[in-house]
C-alpha positions as CSV (number, residue, x, y, z in Angstrom):
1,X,-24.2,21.5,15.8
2,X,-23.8,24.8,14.2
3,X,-20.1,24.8,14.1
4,X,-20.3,21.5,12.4
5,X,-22.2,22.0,9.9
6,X,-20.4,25.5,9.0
7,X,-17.1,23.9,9.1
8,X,-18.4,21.0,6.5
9,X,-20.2,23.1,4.7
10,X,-17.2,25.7,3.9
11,X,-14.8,22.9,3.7
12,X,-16.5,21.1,1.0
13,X,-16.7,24.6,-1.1
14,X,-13.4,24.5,-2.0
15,X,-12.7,22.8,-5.1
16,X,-9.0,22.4,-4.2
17,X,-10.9,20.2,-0.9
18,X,-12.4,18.1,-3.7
19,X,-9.2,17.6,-5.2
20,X,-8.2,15.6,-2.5
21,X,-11.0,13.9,-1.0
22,X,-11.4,12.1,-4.5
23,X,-9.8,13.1,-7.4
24,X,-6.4,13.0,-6.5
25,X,-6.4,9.2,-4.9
26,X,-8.8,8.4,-7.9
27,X,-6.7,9.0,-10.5
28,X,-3.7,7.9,-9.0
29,X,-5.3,4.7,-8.0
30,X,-6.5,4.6,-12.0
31,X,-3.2,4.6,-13.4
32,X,-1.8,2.3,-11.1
33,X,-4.7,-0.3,-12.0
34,X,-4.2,0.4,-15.8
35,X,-0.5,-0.1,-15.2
36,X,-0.8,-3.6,-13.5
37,X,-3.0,-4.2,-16.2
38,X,-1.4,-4.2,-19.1
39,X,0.2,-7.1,-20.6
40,X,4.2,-6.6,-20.8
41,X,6.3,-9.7,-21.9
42,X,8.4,-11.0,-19.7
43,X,11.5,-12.7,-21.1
44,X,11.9,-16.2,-20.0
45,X,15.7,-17.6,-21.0
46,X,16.1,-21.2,-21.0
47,X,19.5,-23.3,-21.7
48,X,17.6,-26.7,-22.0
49,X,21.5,-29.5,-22.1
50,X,19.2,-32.5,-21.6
51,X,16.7,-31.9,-24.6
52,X,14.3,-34.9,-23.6
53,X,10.7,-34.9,-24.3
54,X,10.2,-33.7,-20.5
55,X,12.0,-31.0,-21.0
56,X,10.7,-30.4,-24.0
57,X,6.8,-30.6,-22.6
58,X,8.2,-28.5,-19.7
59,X,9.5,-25.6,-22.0
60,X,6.2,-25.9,-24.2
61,X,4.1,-25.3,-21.3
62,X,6.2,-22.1,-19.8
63,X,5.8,-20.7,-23.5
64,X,2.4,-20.5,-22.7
65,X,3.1,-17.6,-20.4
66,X,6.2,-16.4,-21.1
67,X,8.2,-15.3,-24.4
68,X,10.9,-18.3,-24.6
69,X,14.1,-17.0,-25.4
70,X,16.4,-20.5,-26.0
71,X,20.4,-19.8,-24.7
72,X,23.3,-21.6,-24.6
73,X,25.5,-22.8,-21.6
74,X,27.5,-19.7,-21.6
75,X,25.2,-17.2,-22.9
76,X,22.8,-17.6,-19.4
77,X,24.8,-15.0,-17.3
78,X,25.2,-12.4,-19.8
79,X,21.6,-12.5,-21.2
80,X,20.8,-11.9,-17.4
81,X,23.0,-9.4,-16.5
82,X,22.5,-7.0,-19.8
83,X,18.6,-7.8,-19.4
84,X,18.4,-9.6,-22.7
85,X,16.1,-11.9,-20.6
86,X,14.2,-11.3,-16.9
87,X,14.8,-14.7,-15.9
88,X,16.7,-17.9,-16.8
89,X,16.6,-21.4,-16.5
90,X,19.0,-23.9,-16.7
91,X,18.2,-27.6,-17.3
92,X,21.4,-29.6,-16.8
93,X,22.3,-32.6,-18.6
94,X,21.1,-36.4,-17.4
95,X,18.1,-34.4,-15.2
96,X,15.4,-36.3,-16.5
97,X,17.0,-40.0,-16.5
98,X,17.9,-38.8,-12.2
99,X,14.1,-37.7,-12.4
100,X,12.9,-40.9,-13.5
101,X,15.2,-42.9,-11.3
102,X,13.0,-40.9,-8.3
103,X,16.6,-38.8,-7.5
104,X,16.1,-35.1,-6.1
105,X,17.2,-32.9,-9.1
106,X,16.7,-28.9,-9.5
107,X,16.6,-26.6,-12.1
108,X,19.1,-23.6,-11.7
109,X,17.6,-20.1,-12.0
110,X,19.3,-16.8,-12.4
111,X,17.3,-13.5,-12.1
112,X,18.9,-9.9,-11.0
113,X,16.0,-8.7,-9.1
114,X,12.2,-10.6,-7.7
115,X,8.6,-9.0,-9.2
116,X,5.4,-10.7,-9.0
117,X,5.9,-12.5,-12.0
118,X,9.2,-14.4,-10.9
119,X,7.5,-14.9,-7.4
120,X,4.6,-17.5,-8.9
121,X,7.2,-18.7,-11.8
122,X,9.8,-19.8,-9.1
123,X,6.8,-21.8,-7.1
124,X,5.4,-23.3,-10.8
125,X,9.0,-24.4,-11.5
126,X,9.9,-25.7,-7.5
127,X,6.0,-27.5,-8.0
128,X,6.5,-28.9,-11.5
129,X,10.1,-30.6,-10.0
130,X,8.9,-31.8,-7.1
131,X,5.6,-33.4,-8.9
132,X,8.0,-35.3,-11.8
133,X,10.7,-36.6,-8.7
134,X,7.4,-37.9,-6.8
135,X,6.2,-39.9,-9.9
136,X,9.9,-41.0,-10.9
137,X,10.0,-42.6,-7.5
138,X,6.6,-44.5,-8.1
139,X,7.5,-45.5,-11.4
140,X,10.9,-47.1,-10.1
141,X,12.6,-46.3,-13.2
142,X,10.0,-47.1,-16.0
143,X,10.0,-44.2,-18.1
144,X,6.4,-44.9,-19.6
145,X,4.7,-44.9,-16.5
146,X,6.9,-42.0,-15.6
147,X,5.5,-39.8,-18.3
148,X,2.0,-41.1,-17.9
149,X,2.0,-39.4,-14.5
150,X,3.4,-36.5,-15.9
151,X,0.6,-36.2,-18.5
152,X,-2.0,-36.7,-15.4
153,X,-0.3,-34.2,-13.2
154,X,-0.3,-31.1,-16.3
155,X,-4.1,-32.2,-16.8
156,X,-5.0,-31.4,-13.6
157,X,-2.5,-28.6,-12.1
158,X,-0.7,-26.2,-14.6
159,X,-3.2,-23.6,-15.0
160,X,-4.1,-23.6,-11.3
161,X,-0.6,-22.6,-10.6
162,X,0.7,-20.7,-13.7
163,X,-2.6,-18.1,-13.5
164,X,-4.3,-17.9,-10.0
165,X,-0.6,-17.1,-8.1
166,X,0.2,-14.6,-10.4
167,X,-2.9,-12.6,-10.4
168,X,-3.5,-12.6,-7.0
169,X,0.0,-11.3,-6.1
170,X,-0.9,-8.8,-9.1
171,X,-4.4,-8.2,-7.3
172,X,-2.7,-7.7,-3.8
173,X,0.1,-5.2,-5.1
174,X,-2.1,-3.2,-7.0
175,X,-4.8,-2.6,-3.8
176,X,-1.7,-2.0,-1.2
177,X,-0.3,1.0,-3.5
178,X,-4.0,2.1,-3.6
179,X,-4.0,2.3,0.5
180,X,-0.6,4.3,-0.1
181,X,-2.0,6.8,-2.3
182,X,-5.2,7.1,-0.5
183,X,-2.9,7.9,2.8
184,X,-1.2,10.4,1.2
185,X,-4.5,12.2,0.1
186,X,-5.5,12.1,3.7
187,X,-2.6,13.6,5.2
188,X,-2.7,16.4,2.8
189,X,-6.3,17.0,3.0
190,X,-7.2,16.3,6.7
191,X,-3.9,18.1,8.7
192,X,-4.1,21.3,5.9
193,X,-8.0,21.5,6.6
194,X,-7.5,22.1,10.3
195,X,-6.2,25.4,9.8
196,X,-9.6,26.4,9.5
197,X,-9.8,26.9,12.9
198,X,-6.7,29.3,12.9
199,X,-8.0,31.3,10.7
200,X,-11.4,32.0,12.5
201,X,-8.8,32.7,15.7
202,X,-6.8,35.1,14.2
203,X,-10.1,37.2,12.7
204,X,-11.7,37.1,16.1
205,X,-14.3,34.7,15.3
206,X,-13.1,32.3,18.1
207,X,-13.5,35.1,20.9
208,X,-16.8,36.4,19.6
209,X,-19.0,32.8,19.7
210,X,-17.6,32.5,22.9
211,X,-20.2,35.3,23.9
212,X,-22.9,33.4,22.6
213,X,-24.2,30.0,23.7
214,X,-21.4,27.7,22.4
215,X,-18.3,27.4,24.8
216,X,-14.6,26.6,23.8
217,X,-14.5,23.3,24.2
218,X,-17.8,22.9,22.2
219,X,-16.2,24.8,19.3
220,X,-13.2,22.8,19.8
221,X,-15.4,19.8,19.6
222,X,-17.3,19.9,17.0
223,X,-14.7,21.3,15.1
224,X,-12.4,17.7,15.8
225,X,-15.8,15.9,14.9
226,X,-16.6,17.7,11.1
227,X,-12.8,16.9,10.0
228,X,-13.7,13.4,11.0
229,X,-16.4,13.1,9.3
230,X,-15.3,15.2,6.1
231,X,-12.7,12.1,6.5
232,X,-15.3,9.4,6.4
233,X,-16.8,10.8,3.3
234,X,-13.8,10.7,1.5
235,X,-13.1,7.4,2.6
236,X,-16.9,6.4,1.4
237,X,-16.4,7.5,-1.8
238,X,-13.2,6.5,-3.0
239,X,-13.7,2.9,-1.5
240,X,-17.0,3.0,-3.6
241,X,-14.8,3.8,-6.8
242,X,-12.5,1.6,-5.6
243,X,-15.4,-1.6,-5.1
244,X,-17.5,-0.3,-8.1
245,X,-15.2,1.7,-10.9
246,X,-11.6,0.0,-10.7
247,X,-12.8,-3.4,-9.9
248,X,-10.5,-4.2,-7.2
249,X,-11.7,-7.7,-5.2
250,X,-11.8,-5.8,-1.6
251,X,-14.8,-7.4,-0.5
252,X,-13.5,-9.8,2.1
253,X,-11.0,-7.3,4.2
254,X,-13.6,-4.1,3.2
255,X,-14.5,-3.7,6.6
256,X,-11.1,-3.9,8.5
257,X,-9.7,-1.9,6.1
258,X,-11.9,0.9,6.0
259,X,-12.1,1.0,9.6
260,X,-8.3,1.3,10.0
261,X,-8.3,4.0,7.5
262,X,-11.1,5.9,9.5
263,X,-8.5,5.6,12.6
264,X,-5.6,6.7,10.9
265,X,-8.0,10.2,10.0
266,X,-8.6,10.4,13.2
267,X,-4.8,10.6,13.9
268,X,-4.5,12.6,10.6
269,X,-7.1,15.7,12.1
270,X,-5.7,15.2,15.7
271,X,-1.9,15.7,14.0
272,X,-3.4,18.9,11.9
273,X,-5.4,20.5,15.0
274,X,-1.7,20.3,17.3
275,X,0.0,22.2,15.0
276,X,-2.6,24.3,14.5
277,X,-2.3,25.2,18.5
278,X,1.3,25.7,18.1
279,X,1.2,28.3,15.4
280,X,1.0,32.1,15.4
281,X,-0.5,32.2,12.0
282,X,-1.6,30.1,8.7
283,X,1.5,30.9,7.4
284,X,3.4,29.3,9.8
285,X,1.0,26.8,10.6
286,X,0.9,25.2,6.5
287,X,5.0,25.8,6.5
288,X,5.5,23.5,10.0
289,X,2.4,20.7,7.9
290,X,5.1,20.6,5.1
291,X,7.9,20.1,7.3
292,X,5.9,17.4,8.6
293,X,4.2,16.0,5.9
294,X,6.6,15.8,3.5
295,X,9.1,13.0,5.1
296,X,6.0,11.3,6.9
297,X,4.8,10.5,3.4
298,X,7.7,9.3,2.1
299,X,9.5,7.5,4.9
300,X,6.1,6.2,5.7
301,X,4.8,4.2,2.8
302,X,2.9,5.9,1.2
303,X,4.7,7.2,-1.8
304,X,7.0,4.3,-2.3
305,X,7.5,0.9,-0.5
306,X,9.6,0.9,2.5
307,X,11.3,-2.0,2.0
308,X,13.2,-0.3,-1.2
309,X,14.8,2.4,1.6
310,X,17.9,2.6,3.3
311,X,17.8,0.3,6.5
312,X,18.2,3.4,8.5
313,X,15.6,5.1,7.0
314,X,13.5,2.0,7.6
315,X,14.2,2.4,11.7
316,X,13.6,6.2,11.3
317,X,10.1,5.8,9.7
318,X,8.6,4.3,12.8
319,X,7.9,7.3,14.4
320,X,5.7,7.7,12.2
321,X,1.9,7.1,11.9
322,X,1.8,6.5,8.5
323,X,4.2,3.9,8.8
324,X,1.8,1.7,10.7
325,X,-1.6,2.0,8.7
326,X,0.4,1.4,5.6
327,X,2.2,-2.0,7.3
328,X,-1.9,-2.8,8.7
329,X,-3.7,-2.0,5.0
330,X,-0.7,-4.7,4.1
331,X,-1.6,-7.3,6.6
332,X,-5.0,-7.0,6.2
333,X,-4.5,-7.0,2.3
334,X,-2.2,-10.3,3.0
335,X,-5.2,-11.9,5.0
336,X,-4.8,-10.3,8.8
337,X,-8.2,-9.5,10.9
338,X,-8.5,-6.7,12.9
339,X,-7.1,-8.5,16.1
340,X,-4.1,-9.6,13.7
341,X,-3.2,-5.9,13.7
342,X,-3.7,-4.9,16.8
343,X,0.0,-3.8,17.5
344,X,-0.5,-1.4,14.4
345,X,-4.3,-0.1,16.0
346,X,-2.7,0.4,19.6
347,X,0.3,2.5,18.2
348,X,-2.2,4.7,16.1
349,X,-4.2,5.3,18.5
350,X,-1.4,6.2,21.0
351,X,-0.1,8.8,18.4
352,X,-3.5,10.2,18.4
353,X,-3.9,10.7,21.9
354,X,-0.4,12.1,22.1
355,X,-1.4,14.5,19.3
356,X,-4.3,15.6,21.2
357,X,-3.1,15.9,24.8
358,X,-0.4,18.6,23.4
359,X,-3.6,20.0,21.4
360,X,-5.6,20.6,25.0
361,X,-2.4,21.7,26.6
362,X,-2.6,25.0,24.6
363,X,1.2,25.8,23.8
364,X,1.4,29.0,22.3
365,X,4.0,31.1,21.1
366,X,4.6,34.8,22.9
367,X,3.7,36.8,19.3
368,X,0.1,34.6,19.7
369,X,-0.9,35.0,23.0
370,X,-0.1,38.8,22.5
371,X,-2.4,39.0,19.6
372,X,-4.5,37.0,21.5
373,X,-5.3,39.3,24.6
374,X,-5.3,42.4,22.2
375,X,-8.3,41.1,20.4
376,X,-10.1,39.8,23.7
377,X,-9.3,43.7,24.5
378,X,-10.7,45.1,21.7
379,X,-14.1,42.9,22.0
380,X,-14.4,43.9,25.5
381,X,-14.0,47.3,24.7
């Protein structure tokens, strides 16, 4: 245990360590929460041709949420296209006599682009239409009992469906960019730490233990095990911040989440200790991480969404293993157990045995296994 607790003890010296096993993902996740937090107005436009008191009770209610800005028939596509308004509806003439009468009758919308506020209005709108057609059809036509209903349906369902959709799309967003940011921390951190072991290698410390008690493969060992750990800390504590600090509702998927995050470290220190076997020196070792890191951060997730890439890029990012925790953290996030994302756990765990087979098969460039037997020389001498 001696190599253990000298590798966690020097790696949690280093400030810059600290910087990424929690303040980096900290404050990132910080500004994303006070981001989703704050209260922008969104510009709702609405060219309301059949001006009836349902329509007028309709527009009331969206005002609620939205700033209301009224258009004209042919001001709708403009106002949408030069982002005078972020959505627009369009209630057509003679649409609440067809409601009444129990005939299917939509409301148009134009938008450019979806966001989570769109998402929830689209559903309140679809809901709200499909409510009034239901009651036309019971009230055969009698336009008091038609607007009774309507008064009994906005009593008991507008606020479920105008606040509770919205924030929990909001809630959902907010904790899979957290997961993204917390992945990038780990990939920096965890495959940057490993180089550790290089280092002792190339000052001779690796050759010297050896004539002591502890063997290769226990150095080797315990070495895989403290980055693992050093891994669970950081996942610990940020999770904590995350639960305790920013608020965020994780309670429910805690466990599977954290338990695929402690897999993808795992995959993270096997990753960092096979290029550390590769490489001649730390140089060369934290040049080949960048390489590496670099397009498996963005092509994976964890930067940006993936959906917002190229299609290409899309196919390209799943050789990647941060592809997969980031499209797990968003199942589980979305409701998924653990057995729901067992695709995503088999390939991450495949990518970590790979990682660690080509680790034990000690590949080694000529210039390294040179310096190699000159210092085993030296000690024998």
């Amino acid at each position: 245990m001696i190599i253990l607790k000298n590798t966690f003890r020097r790696m949690l010296k280093k400030k810059s360590s600290w910087l990424f096993i929690i303040i980096l993902p900290i404050v990132l996740m910080s500004v994303l929460v006070q981001a989703g937090s704050s209260s922008n107005t969104y510009y709702l436009g609405i060219s309301d041709q059949d001006k009836t008191d349902f329509t007028k009770t309709f527009i009331k209610n969206l005002g609620e949420k939205y700033e209301i800005v009224p258009l004209k028939e042919g001001e709708v596509r403009d106002a949408v296209i030069n982002s005078e308004v972020d959505y627009a509806l369009v209630i057509n003439k003679g649409t609440t006599g067809d409601l009444i009468s129990g005939v299917n009758k939509e409301i148009e919308a134009y938008s450019i682009k979806e966001s989570n506020i769109s998402a929830p209005l689209r559903i309140y709108v679809d809901s709200y239409m499909s409510a009034a057609r239901g009651i036309g059809i019971e009230a055969n036509g009698d336009e008091k009992t038609f607007y009774k209903g309507m008064d009994y349906y906005l009593d008991g369902k507008f606020e479920m469906l105008t606040s509770t959709v919205s924030a929990d799309a909001a809630k959902s967003e907010n904790i899979k960019r957290s997961m993204g940011f917390l992945v990038l921390s780990m990939v920096i951190l965890l495959t940057f730490a490993t180089t550790g072991t290089l280092k002792d290698k190339m000052n001779g410390l690796y050759l010297r233990i050896q004539c002591g008690p502890i063997t290769k493969a226990n150095y080797q060992i315990q070495s895989f095990i403290s980055y693992v750990l050093i891994a669970i800390f950081q996942l610990f504590l940020v999770f904590m911040v995350m639960v305790n600090v920013l608020k965020m509702d994780i309670g429910g998927i805690f466990l599977p989440l954290f338990l695929v995050m402690v897999l993808f470290a795992v995959c993270c220190v096997a990753l960092g200790t096979f290029v550390t076997s590769i490489s001649n020196n730390v140089t060369q070792a934290s040049a080949l991480l960048n390489l590496i890191n670099i397009p498996m951060c963005m092509l994976g997730g964890a930067m940006w969404p993936s959906e917002i890439m190229p299609e290409m890029l899309q196919t390209i990012s799943v050789i990647f293993p941060t592809t997969w925790v980031i499209q797990a953290a968003d199942k589980i996030v979305g409701g998924a157990s653990l057995a729901g994302v067992g695709v995503e756990i088999a390939i991450l765990a495949g990518f970590t045995m790979v990682f660690l087979i080509l680790s034990i098969l000690d590949i080694k460039m000529p210039k390294a296994r040179k310096r190699s037997a000159k210092v085993s020389k030296t000690l024998e001498a």
